[in-house]
Biopython code that builds the backbone (N, CA, C, O; Angstrom):
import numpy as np
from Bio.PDB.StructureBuilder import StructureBuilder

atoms = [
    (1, "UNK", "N", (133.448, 85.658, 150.352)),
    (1, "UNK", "CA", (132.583, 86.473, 151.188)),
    (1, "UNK", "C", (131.567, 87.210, 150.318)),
    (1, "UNK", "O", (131.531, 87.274, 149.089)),
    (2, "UNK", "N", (130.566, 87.873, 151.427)),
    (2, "UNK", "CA", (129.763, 88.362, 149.883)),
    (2, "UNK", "C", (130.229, 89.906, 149.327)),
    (2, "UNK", "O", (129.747, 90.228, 148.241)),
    (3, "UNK", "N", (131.163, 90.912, 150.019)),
    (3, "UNK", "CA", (131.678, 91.355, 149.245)),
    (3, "UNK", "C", (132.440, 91.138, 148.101)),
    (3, "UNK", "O", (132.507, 91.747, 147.033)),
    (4, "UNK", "N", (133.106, 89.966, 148.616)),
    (4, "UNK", "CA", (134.041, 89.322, 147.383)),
    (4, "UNK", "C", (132.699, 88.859, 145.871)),
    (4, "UNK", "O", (132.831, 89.252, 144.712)),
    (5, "UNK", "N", (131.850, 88.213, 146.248)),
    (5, "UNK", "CA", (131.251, 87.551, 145.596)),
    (5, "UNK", "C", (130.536, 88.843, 144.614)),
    (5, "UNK", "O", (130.403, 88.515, 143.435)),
    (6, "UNK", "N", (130.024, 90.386, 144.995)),
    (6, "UNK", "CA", (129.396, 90.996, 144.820)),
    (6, "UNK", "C", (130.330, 92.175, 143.499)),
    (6, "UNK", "O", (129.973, 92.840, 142.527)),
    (7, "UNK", "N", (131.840, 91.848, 144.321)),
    (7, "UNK", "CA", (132.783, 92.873, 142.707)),
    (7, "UNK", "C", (133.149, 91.466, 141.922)),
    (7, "UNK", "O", (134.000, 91.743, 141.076)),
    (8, "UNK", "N", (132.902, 90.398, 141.895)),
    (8, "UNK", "CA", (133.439, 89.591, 140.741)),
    (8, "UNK", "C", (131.773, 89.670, 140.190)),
    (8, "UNK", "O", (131.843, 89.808, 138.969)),
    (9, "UNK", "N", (130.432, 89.638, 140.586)),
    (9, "UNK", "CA", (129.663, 89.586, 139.823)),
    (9, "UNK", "C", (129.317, 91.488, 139.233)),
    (9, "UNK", "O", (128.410, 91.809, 138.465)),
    (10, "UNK", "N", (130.072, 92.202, 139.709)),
    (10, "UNK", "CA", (130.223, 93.790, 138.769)),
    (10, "UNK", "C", (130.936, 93.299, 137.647)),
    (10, "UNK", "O", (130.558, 93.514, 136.496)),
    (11, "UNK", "N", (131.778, 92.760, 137.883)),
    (11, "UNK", "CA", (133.225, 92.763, 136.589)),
    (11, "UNK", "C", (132.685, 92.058, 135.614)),
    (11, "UNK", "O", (132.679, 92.559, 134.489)),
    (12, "UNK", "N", (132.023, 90.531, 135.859)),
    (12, "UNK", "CA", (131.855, 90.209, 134.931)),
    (12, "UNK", "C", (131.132, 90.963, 134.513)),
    (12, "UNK", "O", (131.597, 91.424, 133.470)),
    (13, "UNK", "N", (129.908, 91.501, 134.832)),
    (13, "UNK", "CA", (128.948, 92.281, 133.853)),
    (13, "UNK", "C", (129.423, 93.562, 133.449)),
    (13, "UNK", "O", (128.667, 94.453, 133.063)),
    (14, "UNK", "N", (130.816, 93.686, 133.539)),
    (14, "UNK", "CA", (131.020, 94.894, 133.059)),
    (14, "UNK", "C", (131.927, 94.157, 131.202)),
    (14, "UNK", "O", (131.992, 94.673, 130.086)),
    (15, "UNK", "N", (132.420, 92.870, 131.724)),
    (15, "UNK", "CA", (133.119, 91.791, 130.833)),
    (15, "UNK", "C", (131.617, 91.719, 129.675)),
    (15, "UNK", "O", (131.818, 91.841, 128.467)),
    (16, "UNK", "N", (130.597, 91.574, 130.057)),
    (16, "UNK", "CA", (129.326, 90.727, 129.591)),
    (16, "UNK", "C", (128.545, 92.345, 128.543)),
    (16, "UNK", "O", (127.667, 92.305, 127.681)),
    (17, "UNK", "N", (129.315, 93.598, 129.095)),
    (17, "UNK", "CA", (128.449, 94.433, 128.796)),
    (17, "UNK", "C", (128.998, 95.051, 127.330)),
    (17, "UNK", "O", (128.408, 95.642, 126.426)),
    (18, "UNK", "N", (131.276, 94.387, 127.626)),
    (18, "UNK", "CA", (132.369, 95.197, 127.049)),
    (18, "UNK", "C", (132.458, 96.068, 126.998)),
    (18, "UNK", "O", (132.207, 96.686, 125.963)),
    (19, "UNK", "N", (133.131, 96.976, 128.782)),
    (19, "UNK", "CA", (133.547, 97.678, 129.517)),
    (19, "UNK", "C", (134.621, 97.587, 129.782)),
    (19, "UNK", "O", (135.373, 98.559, 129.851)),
    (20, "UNK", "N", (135.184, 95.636, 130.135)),
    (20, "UNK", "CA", (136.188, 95.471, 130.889)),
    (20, "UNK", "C", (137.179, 95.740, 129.942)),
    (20, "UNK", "O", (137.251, 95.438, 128.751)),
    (21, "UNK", "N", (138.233, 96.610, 130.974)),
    (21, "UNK", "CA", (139.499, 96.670, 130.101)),
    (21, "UNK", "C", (140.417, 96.592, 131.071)),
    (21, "UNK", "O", (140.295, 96.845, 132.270)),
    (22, "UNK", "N", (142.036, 95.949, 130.010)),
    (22, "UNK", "CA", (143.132, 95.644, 130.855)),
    (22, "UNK", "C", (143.798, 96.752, 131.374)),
    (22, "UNK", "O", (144.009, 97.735, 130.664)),
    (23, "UNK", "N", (144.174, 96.695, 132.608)),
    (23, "UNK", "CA", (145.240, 97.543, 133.237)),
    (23, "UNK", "C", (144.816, 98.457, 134.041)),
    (23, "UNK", "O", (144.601, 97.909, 135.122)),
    (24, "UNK", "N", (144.534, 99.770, 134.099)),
    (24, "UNK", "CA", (143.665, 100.828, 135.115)),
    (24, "UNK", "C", (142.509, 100.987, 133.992)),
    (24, "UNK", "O", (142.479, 102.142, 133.566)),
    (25, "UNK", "N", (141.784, 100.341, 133.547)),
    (25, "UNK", "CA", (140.956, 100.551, 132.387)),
    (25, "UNK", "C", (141.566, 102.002, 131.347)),
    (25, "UNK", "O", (140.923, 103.037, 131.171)),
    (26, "UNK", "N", (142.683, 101.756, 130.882)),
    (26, "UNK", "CA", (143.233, 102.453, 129.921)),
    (26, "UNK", "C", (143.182, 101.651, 128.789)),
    (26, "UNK", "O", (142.943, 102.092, 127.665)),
    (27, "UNK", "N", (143.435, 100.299, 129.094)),
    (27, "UNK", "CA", (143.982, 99.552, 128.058)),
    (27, "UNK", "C", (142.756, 98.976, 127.164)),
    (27, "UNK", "O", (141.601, 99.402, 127.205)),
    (28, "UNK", "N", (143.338, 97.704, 126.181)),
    (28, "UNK", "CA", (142.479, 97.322, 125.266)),
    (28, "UNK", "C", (141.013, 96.986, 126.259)),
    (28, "UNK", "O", (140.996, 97.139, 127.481)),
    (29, "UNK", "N", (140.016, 96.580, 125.564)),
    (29, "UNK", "CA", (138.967, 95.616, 126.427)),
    (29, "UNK", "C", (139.296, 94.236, 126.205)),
    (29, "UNK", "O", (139.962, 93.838, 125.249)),
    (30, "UNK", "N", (138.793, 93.490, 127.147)),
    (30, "UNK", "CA", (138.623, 92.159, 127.566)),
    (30, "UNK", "C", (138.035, 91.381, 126.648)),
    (30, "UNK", "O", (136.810, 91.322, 126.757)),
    (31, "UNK", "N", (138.671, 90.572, 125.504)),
    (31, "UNK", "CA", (137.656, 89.846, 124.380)),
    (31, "UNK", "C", (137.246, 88.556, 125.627)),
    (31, "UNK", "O", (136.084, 88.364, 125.983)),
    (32, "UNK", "N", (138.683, 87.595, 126.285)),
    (32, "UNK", "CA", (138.936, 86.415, 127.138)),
    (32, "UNK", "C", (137.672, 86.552, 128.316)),
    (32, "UNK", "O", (137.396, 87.569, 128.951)),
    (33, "UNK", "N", (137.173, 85.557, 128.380)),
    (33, "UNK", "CA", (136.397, 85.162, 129.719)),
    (33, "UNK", "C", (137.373, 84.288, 130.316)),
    (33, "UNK", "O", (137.327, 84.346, 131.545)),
    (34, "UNK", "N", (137.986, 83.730, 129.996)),
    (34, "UNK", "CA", (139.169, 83.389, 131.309)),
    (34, "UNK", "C", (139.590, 84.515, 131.307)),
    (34, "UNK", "O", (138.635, 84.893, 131.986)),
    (35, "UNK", "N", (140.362, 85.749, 131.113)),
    (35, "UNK", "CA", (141.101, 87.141, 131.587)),
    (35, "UNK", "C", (140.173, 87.874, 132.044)),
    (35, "UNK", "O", (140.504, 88.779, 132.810)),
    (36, "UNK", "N", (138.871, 87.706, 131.731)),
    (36, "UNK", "CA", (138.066, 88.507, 132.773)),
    (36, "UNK", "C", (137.436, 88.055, 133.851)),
    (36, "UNK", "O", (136.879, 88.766, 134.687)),
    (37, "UNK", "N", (137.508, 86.824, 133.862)),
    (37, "UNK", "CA", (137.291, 85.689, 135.545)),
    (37, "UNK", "C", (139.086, 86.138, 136.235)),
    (37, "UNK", "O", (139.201, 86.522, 137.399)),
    (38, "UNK", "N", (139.960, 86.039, 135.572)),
    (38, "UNK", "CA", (140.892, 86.967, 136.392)),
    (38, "UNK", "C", (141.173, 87.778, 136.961)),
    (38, "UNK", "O", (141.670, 87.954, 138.074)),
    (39, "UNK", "N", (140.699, 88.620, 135.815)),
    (39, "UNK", "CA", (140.735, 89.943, 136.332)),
    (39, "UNK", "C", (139.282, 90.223, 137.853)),
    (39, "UNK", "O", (139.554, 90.810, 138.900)),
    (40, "UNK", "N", (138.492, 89.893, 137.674)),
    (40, "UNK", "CA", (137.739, 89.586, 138.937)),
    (40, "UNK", "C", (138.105, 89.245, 140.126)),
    (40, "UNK", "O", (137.847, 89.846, 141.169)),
    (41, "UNK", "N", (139.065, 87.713, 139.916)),
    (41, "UNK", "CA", (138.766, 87.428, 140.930)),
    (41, "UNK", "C", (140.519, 88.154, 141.863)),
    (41, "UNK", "O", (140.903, 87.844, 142.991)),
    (42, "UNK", "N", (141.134, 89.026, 140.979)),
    (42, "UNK", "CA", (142.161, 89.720, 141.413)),
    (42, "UNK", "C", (141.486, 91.128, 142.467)),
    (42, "UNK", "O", (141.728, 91.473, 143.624)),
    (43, "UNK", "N", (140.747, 91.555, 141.616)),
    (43, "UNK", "CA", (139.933, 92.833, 141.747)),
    (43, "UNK", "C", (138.770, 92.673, 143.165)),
    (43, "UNK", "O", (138.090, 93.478, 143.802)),
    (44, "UNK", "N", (139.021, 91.002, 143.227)),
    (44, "UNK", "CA", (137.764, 90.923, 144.170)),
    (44, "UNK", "C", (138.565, 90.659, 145.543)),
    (44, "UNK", "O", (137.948, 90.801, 146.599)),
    (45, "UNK", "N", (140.233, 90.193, 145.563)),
    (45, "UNK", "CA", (141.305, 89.655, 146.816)),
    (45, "UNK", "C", (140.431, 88.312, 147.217)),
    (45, "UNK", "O", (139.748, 88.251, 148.239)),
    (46, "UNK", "N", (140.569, 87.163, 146.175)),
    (46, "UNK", "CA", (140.629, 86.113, 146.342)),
    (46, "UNK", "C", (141.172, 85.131, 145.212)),
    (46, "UNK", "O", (140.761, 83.978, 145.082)),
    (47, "UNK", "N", (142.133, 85.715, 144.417)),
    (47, "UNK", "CA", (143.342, 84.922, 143.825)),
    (47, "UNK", "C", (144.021, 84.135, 144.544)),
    (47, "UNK", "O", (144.619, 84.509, 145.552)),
    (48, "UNK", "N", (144.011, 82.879, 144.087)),
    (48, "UNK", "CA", (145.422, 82.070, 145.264)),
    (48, "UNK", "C", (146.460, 82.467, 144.272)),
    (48, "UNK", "O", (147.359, 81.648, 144.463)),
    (49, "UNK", "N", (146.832, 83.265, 143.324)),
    (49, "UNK", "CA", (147.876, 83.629, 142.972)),
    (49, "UNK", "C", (148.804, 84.794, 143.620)),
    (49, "UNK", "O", (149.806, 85.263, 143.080)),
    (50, "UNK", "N", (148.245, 85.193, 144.955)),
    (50, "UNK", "CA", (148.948, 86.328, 145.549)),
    (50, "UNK", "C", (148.659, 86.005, 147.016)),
    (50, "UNK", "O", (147.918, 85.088, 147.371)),
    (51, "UNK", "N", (149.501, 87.083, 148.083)),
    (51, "UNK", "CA", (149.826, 86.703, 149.355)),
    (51, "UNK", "C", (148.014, 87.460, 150.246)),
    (51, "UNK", "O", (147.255, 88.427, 150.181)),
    (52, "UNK", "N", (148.180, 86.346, 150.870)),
    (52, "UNK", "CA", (146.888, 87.378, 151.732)),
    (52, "UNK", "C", (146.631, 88.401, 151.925)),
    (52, "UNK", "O", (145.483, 88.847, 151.920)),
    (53, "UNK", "N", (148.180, 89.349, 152.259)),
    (53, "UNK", "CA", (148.234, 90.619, 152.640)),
    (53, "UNK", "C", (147.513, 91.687, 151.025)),
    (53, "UNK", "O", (146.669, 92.563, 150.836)),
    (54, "UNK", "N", (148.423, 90.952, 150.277)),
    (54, "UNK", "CA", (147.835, 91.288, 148.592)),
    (54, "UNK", "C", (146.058, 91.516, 148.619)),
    (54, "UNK", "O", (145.355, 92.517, 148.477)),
    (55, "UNK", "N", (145.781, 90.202, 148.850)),
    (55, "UNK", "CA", (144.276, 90.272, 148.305)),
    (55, "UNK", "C", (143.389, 91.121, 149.233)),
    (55, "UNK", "O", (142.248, 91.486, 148.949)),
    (56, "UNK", "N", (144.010, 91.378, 150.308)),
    (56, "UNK", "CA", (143.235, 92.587, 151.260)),
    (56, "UNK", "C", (143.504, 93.931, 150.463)),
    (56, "UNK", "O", (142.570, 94.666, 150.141)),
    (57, "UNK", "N", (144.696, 94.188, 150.191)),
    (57, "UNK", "CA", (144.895, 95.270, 150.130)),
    (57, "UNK", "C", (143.446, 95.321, 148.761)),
    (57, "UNK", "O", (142.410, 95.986, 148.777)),
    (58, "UNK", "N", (144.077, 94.110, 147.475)),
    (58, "UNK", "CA", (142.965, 94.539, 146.326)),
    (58, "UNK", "C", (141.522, 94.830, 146.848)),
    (58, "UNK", "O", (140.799, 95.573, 146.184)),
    (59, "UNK", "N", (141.075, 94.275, 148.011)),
    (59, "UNK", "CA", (139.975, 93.946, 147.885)),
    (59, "UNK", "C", (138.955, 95.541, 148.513)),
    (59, "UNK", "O", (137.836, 96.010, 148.311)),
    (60, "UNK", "N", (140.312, 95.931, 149.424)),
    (60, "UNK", "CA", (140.322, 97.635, 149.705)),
    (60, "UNK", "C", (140.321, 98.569, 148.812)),
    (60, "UNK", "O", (139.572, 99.520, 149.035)),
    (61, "UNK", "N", (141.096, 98.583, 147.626)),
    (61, "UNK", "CA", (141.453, 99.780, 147.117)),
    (61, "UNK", "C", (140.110, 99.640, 146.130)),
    (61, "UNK", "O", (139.715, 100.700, 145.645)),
    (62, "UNK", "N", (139.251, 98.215, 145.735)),
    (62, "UNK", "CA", (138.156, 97.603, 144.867)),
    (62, "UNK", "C", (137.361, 98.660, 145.192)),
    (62, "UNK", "O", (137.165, 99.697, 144.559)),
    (63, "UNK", "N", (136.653, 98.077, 146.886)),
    (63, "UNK", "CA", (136.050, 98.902, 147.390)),
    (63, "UNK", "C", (135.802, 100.048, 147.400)),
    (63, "UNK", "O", (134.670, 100.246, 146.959)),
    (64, "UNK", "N", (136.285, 100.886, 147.678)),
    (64, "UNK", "CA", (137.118, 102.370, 147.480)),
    (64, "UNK", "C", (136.670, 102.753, 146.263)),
    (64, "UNK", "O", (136.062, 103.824, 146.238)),
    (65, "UNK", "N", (136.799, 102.202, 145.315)),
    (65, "UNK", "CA", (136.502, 102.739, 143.870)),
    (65, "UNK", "C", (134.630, 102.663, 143.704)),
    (65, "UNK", "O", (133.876, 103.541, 143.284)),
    (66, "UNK", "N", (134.319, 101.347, 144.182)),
    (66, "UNK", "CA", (133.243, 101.189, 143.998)),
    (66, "UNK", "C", (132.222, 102.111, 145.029)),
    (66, "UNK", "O", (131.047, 102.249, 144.689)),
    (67, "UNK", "N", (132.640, 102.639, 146.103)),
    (67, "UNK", "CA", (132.182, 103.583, 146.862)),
    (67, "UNK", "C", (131.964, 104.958, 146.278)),
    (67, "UNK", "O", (130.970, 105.658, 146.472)),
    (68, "UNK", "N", (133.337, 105.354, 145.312)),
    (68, "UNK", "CA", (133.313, 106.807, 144.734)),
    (68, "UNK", "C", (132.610, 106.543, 143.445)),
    (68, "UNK", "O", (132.270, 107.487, 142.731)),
    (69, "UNK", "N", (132.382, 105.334, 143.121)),
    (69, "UNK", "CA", (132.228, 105.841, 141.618)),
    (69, "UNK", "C", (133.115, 105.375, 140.346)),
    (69, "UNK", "O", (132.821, 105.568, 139.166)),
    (70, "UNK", "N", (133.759, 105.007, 140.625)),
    (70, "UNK", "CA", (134.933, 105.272, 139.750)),
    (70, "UNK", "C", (135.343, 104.074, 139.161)),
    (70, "UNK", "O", (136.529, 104.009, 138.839)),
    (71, "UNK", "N", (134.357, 102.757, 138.871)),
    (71, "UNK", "CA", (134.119, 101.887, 138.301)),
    (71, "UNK", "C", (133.906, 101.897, 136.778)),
    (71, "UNK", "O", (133.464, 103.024, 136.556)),
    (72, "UNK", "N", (133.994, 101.181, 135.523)),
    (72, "UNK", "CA", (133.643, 101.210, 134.346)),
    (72, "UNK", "C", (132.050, 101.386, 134.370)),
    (72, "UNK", "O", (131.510, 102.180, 133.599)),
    (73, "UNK", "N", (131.350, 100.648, 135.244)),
    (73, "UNK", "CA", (129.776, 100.000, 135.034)),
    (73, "UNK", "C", (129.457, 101.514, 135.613)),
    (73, "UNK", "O", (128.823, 102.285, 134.893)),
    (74, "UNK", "N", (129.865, 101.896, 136.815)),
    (74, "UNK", "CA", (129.550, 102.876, 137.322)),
    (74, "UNK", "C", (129.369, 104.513, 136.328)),
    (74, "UNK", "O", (128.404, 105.254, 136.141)),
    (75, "UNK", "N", (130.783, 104.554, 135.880)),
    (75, "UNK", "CA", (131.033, 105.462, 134.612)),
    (75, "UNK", "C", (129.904, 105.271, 133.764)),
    (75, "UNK", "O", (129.154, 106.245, 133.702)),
    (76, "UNK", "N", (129.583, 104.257, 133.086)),
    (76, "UNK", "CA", (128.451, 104.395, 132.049)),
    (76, "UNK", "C", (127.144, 103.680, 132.198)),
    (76, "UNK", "O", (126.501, 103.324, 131.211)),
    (77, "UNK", "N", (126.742, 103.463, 133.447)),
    (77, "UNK", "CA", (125.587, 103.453, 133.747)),
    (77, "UNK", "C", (124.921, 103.701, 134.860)),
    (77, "UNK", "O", (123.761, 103.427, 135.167)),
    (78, "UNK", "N", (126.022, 104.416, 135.617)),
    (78, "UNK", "CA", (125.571, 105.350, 136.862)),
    (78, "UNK", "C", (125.495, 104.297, 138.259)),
    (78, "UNK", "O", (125.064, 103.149, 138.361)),
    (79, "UNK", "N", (125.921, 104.940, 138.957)),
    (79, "UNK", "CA", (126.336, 104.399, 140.093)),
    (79, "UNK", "C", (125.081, 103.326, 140.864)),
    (79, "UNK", "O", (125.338, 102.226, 141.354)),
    (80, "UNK", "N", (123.760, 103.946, 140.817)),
    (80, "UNK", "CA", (122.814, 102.898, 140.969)),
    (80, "UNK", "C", (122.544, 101.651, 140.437)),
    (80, "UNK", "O", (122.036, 100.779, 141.142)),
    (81, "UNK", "N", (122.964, 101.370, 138.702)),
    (81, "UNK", "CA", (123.070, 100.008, 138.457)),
    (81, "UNK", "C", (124.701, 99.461, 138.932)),
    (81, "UNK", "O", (124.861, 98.303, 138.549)),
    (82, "UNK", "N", (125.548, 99.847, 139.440)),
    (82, "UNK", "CA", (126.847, 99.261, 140.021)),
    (82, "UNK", "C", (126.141, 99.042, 141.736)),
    (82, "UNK", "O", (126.000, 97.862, 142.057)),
    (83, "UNK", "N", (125.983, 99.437, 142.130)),
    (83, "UNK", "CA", (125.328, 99.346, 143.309)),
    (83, "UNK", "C", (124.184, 98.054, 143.372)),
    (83, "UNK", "O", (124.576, 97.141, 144.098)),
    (84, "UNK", "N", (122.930, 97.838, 142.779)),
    (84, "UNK", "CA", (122.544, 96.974, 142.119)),
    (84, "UNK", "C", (123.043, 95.878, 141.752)),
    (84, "UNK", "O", (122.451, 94.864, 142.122)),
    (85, "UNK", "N", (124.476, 95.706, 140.784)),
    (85, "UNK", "CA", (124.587, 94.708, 140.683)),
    (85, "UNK", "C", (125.985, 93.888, 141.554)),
    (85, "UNK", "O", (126.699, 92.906, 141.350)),
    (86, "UNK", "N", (125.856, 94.904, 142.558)),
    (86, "UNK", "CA", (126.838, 94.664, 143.431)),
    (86, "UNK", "C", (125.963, 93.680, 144.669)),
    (86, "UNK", "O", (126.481, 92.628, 145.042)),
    (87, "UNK", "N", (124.895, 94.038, 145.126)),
    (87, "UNK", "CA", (123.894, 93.768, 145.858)),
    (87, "UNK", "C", (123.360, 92.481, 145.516)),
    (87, "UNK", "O", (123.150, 91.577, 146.325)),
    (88, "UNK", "N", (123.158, 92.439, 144.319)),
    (88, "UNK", "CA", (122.564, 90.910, 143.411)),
    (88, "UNK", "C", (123.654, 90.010, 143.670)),
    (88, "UNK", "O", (123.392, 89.005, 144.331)),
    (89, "UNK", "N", (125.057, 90.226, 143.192)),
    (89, "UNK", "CA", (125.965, 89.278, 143.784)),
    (89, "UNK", "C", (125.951, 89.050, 144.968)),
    (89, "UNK", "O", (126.000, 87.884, 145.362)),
    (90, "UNK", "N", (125.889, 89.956, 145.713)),
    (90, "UNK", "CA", (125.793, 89.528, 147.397)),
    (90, "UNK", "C", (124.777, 88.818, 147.584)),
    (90, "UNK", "O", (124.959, 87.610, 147.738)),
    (91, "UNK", "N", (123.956, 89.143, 147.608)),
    (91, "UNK", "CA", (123.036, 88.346, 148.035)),
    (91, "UNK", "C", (122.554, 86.737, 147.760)),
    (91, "UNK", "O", (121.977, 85.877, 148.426)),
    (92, "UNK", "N", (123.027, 86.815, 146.629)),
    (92, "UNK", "CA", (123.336, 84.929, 146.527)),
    (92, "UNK", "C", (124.061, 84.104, 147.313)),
    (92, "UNK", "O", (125.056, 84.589, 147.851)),
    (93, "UNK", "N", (123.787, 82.931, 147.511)),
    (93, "UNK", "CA", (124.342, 82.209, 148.867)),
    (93, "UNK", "C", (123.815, 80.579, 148.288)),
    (93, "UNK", "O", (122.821, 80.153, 147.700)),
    (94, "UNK", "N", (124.865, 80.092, 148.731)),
    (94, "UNK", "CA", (125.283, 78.670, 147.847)),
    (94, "UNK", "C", (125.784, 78.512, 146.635)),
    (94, "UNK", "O", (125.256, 77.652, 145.931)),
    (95, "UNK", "N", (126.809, 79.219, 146.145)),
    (95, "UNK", "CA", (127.165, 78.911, 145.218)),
    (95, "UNK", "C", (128.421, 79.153, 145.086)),
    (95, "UNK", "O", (129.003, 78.850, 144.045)),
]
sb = StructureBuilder()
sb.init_structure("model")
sb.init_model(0)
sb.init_chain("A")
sb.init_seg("    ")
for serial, (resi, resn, name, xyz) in enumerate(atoms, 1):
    if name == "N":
        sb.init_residue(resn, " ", resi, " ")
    sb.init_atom(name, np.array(xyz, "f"), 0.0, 1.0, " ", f" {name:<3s}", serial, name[0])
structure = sb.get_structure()
């Protein structure tokens, strides 16, 4: 969906910027572009590695963060370029 499509293209650029980090962003950062296409597409509730009910819930609590703020990209480059590049993902179509 294009929400979905719009927090996997935040993450990576937060992966692309080295922001992303494992766990509640406490942990190390993300060297892996496969662990950060994971971590996306967990963050985004469209893993076939978890139950439907799962990927709603992620795809809620994603949201939520990305509404307050409380994103890595958001943290250090202000909520208008997370917003931005939340929008740029959305808006692509065919792919």
């Amino acid at each position: 969906s294009a929400g979905q499509s719009g927090t996997v293209e935040r993450v990576m650029h937060e992966f692309k910027e080295g922001e992303l980090r494992t766990g509640n962003g406490k942990g190390p950062k993300v060297t892996d572009r496969k662990q950060a296409i994971a971590i996306a597409l967990h963050e985004s509730g469209s893993t076939n590695q978890e139950t439907p009910a799962k990927n709603r819930h992620n795809l809620a609590r994603t949201k939520g963060k990305e509404k307050l703020g409380e994103t890595a990209e958001a943290e250090t480059e202000g909520k208008g370029a997370q917003d931005e590049s939340i929008a740029k993902g959305a808006g692509r179509t065919g792919r």
